[in-house]
C-alpha positions in Angstrom: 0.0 0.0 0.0 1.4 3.3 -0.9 1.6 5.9 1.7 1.7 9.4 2.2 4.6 11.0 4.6 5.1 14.4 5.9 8.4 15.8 5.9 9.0 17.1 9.2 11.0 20.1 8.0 9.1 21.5 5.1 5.7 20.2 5.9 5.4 19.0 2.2 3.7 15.7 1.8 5.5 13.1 -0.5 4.6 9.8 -1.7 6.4 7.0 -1.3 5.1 3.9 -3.2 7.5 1.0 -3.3 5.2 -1.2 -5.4 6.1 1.3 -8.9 9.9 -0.4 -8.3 8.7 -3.5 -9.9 8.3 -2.4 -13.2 9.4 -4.0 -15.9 12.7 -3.5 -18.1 14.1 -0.9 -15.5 17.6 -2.3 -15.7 17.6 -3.3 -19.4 20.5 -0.4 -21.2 19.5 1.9 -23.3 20.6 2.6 -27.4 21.2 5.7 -28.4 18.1 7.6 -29.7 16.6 7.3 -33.0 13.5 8.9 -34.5 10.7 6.3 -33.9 8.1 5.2 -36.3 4.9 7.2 -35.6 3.0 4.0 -34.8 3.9 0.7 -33.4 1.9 -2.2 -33.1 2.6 -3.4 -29.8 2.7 0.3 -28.3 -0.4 0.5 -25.9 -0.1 4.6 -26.6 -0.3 5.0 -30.1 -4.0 5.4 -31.8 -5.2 2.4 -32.4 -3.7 -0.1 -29.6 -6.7 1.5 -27.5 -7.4 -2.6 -26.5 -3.8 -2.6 -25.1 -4.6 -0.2 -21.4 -7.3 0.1 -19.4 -10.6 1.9 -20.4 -10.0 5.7 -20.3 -11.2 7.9 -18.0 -11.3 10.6 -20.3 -10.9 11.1 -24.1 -11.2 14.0 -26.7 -13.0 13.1 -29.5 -15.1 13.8 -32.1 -17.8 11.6 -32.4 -16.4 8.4 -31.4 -17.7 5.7 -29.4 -15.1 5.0 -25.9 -11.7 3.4 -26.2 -11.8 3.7 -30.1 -9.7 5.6 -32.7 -10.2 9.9 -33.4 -9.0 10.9 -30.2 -6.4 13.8 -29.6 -5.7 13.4 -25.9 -6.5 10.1 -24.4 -6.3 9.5 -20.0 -6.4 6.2 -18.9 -5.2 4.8 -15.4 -1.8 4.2 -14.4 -0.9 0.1 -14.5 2.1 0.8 -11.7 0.3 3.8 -9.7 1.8 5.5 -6.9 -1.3 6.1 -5.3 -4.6 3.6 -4.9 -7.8 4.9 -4.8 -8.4 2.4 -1.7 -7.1 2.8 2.1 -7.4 4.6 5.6 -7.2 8.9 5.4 -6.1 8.8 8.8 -3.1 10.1 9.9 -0.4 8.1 12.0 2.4 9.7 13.9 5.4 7.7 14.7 7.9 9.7 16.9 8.6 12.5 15.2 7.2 11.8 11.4 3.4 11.9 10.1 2.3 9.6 7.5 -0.7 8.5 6.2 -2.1 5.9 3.3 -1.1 7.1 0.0 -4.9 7.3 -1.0 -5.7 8.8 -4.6 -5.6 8.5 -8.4 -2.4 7.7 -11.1 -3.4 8.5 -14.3 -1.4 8.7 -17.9 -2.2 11.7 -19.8 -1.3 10.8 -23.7 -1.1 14.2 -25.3 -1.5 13.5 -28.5 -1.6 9.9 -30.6 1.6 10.8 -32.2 2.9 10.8 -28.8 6.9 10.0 -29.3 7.5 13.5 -30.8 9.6 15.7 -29.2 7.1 18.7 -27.3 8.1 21.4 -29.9 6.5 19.1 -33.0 3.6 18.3 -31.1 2.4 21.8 -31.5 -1.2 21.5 -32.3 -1.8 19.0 -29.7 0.2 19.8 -26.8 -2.4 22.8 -25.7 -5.3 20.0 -25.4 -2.8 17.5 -23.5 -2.1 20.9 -20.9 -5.5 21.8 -20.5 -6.4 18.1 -20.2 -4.0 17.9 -17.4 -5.5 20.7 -15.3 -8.8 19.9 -15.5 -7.9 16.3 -14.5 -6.5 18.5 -11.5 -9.2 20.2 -10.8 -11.7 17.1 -11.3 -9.6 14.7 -9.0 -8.6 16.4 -6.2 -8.4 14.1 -3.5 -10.9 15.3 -0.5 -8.4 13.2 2.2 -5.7 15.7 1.7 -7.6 18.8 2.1 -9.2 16.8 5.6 -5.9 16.0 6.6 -4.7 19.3 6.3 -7.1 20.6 8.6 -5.7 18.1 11.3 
């Protein structure tokens, strides 16, 4: 279970979430970059692979059914989240830290189905992935941490 802790000195709350270290290929090297293809078939963000993540939360679309082609900013949830949507919004204090389940929502924001463009080419789209990104925000702010806060 993830968890929440306080840092003593700045009062910032942090997540720590040891479960996202077991992620795949996080020791395999790296080549030197290359321009990728604009769509691969086994790439779960490209348009197209919708069948290969979770249903979206959210989409832009025009006139599309869910999970389908046409979008231009896709949100789906995170498979290794740092935060679960489950868990206790109690705080515990242990000497002299604070800490508290790491209760909320992990989600991917793909800006744009040609998403392995650097952000200056991505002009057109990268306004929508932004402004998909603070209204997520806005939409999911978790009600625990303003509760906890007033502790």
């Amino acid at each position: 279970m993830p968890q929440l802790r306080q840092d003593p000195t700045t009062k910032e709350w942090v997540i720590i979430a040891a479960e996202r270290s077991k992620r795949p290929h996080d020791f395999i090297k790296t080549k030197p970059l290359i321009e990728k293809a604009a769509y691969k078939e086994d790439c779960p963000f490209c348009q197209g692979n919708e069948h290969l993540t979770p249903r979206e939360s959210l989409a832009y679309r025009s006139g599309r059914p869910a999970d389908s082609k046409g979008w231009w900013v896709r949100v789906i949830p995170n498979k290794f989240p740092a935060l679960s949507p489950e868990g206790s919004v109690e705080r515990e204090e242990t000497g002299f830290f604070r800490m508290m389940d790491g209760v909320g929502l992990h989600e991917v924001v793909i800006e744009s189905p040609i998403h392995n463009q650097i952000l200056p080419l991505m002009e057109d789209n990268l306004h929508g992935g932004f402004k998909t990104t603070r209204k997520g925000s806005q939409d999911n702010v978790i009600q625990a941490l303003f509760q906890a806060e007033r502790r």
